[in-house]
KOLVOVO-12965 format. One record per residue (C-alpha): residue in three letters; x, y, z. Coordinates in steps of 0.25 Angstrom, whole numbers. Layout:
BEGIN
+-----+-------+-------+-------+
! res !    px !    py !    pz !
+-----+-------+-------+-------+
! ala !     X !     Y !     Z !
...
+-----+-------+-------+-------+
END
This chain:
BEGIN
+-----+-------+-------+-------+
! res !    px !    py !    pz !
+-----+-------+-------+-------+
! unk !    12 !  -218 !   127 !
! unk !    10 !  -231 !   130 !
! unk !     6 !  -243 !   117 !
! unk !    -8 !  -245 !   122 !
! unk !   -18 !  -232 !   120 !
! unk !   -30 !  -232 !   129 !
! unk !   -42 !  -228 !   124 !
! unk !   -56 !  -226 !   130 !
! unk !   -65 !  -232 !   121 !
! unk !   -78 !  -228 !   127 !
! unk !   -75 !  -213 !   126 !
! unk !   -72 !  -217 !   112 !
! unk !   -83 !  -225 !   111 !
! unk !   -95 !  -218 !   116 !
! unk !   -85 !  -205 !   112 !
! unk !   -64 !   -86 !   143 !
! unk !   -79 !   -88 !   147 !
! unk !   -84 !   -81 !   136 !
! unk !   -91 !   -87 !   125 !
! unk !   -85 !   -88 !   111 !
! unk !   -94 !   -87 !    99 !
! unk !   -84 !   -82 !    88 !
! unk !   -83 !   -94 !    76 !
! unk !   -69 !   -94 !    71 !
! unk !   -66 !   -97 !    55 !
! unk !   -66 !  -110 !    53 !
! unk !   -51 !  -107 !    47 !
! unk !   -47 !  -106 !    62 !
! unk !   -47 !  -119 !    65 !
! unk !   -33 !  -120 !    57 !
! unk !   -21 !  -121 !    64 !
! unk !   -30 !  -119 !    78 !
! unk !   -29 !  -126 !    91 !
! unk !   -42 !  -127 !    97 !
! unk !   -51 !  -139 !   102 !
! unk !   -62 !  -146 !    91 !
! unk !   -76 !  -148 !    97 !
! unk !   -84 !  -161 !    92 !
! unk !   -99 !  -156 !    93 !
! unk !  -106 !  -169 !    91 !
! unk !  -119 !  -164 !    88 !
! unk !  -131 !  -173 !    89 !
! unk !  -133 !  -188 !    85 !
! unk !  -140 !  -189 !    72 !
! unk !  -139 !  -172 !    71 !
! unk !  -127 !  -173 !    61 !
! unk !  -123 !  -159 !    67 !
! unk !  -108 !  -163 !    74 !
! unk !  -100 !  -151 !    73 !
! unk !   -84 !  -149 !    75 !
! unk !   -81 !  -134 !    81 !
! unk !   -67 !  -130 !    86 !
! unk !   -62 !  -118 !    96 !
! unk !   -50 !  -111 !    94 !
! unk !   -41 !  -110 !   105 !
! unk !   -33 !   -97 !    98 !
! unk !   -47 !   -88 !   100 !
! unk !   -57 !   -96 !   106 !
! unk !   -67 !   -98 !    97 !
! unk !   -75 !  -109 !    91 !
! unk !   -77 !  -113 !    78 !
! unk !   -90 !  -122 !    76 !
! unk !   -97 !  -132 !    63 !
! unk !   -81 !  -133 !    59 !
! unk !   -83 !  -146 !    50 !
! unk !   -95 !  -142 !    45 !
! unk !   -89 !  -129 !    43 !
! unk !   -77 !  -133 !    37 !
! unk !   -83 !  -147 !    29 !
! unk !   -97 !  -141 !    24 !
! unk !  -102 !  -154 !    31 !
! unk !  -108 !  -159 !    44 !
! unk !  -100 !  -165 !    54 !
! unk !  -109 !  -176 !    58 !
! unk !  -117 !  -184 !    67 !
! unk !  -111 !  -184 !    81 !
! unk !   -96 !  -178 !    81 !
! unk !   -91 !  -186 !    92 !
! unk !   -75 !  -184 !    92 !
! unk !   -64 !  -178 !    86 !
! unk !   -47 !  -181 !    85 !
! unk !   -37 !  -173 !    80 !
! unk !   -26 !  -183 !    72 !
! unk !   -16 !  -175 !    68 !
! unk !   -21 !  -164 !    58 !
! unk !   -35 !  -171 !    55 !
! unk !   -48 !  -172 !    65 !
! unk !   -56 !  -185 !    66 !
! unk !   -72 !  -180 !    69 !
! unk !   -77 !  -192 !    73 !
! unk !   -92 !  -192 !    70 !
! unk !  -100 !  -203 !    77 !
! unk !  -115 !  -204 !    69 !
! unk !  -111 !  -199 !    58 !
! unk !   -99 !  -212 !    58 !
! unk !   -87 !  -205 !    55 !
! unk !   -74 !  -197 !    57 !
! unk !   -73 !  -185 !    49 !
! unk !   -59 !  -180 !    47 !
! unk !   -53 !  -166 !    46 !
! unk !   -42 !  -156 !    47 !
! unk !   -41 !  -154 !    60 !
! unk !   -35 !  -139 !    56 !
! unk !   -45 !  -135 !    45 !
! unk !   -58 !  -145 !    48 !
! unk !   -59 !  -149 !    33 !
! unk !   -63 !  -162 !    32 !
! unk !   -51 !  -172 !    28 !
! unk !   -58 !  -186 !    30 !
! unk !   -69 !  -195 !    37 !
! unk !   -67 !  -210 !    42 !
! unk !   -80 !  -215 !    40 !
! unk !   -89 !  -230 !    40 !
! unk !   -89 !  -227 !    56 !
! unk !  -101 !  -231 !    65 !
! unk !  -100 !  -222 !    78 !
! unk !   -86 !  -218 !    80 !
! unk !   -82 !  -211 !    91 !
! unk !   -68 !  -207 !    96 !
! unk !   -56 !  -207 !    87 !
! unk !   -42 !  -209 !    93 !
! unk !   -30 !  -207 !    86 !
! unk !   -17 !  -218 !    87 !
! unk !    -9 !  -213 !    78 !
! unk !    -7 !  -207 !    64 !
! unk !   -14 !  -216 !    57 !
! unk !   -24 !  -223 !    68 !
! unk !   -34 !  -220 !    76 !
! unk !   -44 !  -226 !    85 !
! unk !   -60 !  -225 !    84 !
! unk !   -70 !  -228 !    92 !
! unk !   -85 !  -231 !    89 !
! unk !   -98 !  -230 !    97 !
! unk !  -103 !  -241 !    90 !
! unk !   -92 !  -250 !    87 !
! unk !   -85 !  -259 !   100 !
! unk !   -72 !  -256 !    92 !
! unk !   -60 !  -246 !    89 !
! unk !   -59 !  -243 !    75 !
! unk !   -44 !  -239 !    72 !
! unk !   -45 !  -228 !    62 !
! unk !   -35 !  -227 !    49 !
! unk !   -31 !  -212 !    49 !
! unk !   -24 !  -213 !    36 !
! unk !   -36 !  -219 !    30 !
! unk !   -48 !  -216 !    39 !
! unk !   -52 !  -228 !    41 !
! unk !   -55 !  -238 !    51 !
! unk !   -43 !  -249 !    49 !
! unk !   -48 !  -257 !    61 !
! unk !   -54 !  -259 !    76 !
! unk !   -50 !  -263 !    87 !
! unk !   -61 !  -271 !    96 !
! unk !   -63 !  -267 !   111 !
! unk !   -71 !  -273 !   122 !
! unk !   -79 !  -263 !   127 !
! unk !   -91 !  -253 !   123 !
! unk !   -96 !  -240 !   128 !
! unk !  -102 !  -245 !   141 !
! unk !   -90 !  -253 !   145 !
! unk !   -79 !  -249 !   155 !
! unk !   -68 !  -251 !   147 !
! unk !   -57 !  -244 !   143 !
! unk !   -49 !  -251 !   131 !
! unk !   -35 !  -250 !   129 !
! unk !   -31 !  -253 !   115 !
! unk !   -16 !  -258 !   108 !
! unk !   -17 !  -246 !    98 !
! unk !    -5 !  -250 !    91 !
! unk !   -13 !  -264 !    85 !
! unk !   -27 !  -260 !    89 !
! unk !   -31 !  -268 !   100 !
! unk !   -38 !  -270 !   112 !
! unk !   -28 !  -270 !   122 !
! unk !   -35 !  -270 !   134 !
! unk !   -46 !  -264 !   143 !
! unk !   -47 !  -256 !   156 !
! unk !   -60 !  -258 !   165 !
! unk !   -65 !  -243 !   170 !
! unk !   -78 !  -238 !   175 !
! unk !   -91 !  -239 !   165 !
! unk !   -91 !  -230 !   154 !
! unk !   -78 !  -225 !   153 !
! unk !   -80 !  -212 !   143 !
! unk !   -67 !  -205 !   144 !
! unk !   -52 !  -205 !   147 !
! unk !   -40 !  -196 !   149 !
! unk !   -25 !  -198 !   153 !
! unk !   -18 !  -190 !   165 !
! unk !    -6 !  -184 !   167 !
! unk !     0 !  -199 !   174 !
! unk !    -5 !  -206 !   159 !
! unk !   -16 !  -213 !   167 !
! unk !   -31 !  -214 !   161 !
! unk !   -42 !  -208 !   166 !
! unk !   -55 !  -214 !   161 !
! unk !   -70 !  -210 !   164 !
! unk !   -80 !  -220 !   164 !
! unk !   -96 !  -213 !   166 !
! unk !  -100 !  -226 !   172 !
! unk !  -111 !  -227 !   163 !
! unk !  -125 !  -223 !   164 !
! unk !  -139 !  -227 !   171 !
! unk !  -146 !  -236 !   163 !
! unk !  -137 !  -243 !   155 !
! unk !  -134 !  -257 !   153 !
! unk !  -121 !  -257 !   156 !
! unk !  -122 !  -253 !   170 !
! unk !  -118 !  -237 !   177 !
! unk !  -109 !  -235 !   187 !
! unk !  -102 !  -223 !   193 !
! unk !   -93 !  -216 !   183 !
! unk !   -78 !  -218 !   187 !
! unk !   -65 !  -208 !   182 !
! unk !   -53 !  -221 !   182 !
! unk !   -38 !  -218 !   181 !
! unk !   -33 !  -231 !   172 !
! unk !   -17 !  -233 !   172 !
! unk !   -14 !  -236 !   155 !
! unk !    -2 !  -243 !   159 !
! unk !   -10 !  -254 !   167 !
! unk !   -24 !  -250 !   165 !
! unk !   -28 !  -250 !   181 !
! unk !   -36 !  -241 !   185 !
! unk !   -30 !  -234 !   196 !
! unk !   -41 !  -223 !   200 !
! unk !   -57 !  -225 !   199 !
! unk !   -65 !  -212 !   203 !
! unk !   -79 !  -214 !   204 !
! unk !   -90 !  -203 !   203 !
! unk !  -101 !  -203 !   213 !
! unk !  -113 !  -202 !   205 !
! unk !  -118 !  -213 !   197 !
! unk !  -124 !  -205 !   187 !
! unk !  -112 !  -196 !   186 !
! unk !  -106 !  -199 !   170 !
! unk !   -93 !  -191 !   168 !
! unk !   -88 !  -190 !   155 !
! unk !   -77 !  -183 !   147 !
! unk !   -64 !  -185 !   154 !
! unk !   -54 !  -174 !   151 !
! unk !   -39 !  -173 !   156 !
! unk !   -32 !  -157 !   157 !
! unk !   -20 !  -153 !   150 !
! unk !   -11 !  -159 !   164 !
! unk !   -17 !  -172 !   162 !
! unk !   -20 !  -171 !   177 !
! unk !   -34 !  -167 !   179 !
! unk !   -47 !  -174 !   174 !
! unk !   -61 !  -168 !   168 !
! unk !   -74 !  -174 !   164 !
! unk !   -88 !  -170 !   164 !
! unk !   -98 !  -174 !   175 !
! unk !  -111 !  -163 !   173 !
! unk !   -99 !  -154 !   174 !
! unk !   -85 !  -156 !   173 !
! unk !   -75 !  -161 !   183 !
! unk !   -60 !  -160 !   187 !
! unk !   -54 !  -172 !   193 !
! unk !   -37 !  -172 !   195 !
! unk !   -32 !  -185 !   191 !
! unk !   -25 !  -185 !   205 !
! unk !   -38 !  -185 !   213 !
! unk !   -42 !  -197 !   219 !
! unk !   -59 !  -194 !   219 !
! unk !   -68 !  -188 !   210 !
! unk !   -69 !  -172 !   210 !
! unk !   -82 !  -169 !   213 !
! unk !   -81 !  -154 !   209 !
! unk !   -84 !  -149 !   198 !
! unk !   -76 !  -142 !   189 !
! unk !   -84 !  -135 !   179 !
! unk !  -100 !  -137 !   181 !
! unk !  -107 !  -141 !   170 !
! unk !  -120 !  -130 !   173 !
! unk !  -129 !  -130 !   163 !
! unk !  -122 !  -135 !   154 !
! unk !  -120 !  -150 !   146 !
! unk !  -106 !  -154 !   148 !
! unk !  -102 !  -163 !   137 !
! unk !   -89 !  -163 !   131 !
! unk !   -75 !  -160 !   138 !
! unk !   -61 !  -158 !   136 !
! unk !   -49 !  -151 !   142 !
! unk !   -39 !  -146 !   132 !
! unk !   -25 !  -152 !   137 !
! unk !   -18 !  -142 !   132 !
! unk !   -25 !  -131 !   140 !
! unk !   -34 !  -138 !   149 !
! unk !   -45 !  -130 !   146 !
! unk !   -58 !  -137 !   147 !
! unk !   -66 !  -139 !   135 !
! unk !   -81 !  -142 !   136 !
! unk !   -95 !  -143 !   130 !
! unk !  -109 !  -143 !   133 !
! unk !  -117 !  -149 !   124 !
! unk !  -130 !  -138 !   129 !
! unk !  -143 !  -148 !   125 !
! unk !  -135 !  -157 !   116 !
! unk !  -143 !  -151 !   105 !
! unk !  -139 !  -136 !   104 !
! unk !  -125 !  -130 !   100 !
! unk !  -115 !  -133 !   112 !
! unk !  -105 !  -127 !   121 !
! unk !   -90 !  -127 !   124 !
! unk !   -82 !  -123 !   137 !
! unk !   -69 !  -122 !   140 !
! unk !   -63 !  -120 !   154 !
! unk !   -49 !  -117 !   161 !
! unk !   -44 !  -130 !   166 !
! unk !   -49 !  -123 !   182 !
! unk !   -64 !  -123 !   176 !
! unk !   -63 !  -108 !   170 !
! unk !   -71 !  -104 !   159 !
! unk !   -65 !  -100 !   148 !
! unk !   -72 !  -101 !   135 !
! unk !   -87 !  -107 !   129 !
! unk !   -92 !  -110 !   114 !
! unk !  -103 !  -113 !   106 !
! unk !  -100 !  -128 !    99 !
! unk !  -110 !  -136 !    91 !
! unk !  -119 !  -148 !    96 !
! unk !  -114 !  -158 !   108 !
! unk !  -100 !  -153 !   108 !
! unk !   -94 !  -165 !   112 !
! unk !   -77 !  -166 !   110 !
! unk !   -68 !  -158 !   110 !
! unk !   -53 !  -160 !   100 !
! unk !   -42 !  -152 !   102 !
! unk !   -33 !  -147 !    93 !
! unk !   -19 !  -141 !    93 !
+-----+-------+-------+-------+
END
């Protein structure tokens, strides 16, 4: 790995076909390998849940923190990381980062006095990165204390075209990369190159729209060596994902899409058509390249999650809780 991590801090910043209804005990969680699911709930709602599927019998387990901790969640459950044998819950209204065993879901700790945080990113054993909604700056995160021991300021905000690269052995702004507008997610291929997908914005903003743009950036010299531009300005692609080979790409575009990182245009097919559904969250498992994701249904209602073969087969379909929006993989 090279000294200087790249991170993509407007992602961080703004953030068998047969249906399984069987709920497992919670004490099937131990020892299981099998992906979390953030359900975010609804702002102001307090109703963030934390399910998990089981990839031993394919089942889901729902309400796991509330099940588990006799207490709610919180107010908007925006993203989860696994360090080590703990998870970090980072709950954006409520302000905070509940911490628990990543095996058993008991509670183990919280890092509170946060405003909006978003997207936590470990370093190493005893660091890690956070982002915040509301805040121009990454908090670095003590995680033998839980607290925040310091930030590092960046020059650039959600609506920006930017993305940072940061000296994460001394916490500081190294550089920038200009992109498109809106860069909301980012991956690495199998050649160690970035991919990074800007949604160009959107109409009536102050900060301008333009069409969205999927850029491959070199980290060794951060040039950009390939820009591909969707057609439609009102096109926003988001949720960039990478398969188990590290040599194709998917995101979400009302339905999602396939794109080899080889190609040298946009593919206009689509993969998997979205139907009547509300795509939301997506992820492909890269150890199986199975595609995992959700549909948020009304954004009020109870959501769903779908998995597919890594050719668009599918294989699986759960019940979650509200706005299933991330999903955590453990192993």
């Amino acid at each position: 790995m090279i000294k200087y991590f790249l991170y993509f801090l407007f992602i961080l910043i703004f953030i068998s076909c047969k249906k399984k209804d069987k709920i497992n005990p919670i004490s099937t969680v131990s020892n299981s390998t099998g992906v979390f699911i953030v359900n975010e709930g609804n702002f102001q709602w307090a109703n963030a849940s934390l399910s998990f599927i089981d990839f031993k019998d394919n089942t889901i387990q729902n309400d796991l923190f509330q099940s588990v901790n006799n207490a709610p969640l919180g107010d908007v459950a925006q993203s989860m990381t696994i360090i080590d044998s703990l998870a970090y819950i980072v709950v954006n209204n409520s302000g905070k980062i509940y911490i628990i065993n990543k095996n058993t879901c008991k509670y183990s700790g919280k890092i509170i006095n946060l405003t909006s945080p978003r997207y936590l990113l470990k370093i190493n054993k005893q660091k890690a990165y956070l982002t915040d909604y509301k805040d121009k700056r990454v908090a670095v995160i003590n995680l033998l204390s839980n607290t925040i021991s310091g930030y590092i300021d960046i020059t650039s905000w959600s609506f920006d075209n930017k993305v940072i690269v940061i000296d994460s052995e001394n916490d500081l702004l190294q550089d920038s990369i200009s992109v498109g507008k809106q860069p909301n997610s980012i991956v690495i291929d199998k050649d160690n190159k970035l991919w990074i997908l800007c949604d160009g914005g959107f109409y009536g903003s102050s900060y301008g729209q333009e069409n969205a743009k999927l850029i491959k950036v070199n980290p060794e010299n951060y040039l950009i060596e390939k820009t591909l531009i969707f057609s439609d300005l009102n096109m926003s692609p988001t949720e960039l994902s990478v398969n188990k080979t590290k040599d194709t790409l998917f995101y979400i575009n009302n339905g999602i899409f396939r794109q080899s990182i080889y190609e040298e245009s946009l593919n206009t097919s689509i993969f998997i058509n979205q139907d009547n559904k509300i795509f939301y969250g997506l992820s492909v498992d890269t150890a199986s390249s199975k595609i995992y994701v959700s549909d948020v249904v009304d954004y009020v209602s109870n959501g769903n999650l779908y998995v597919y073969s890594q050719s668009g087969q599918l294989l699986n379909s759960y019940k979650a809780g509200v706005n299933p929006g991330e999903f955590c993989f453990m192993y």
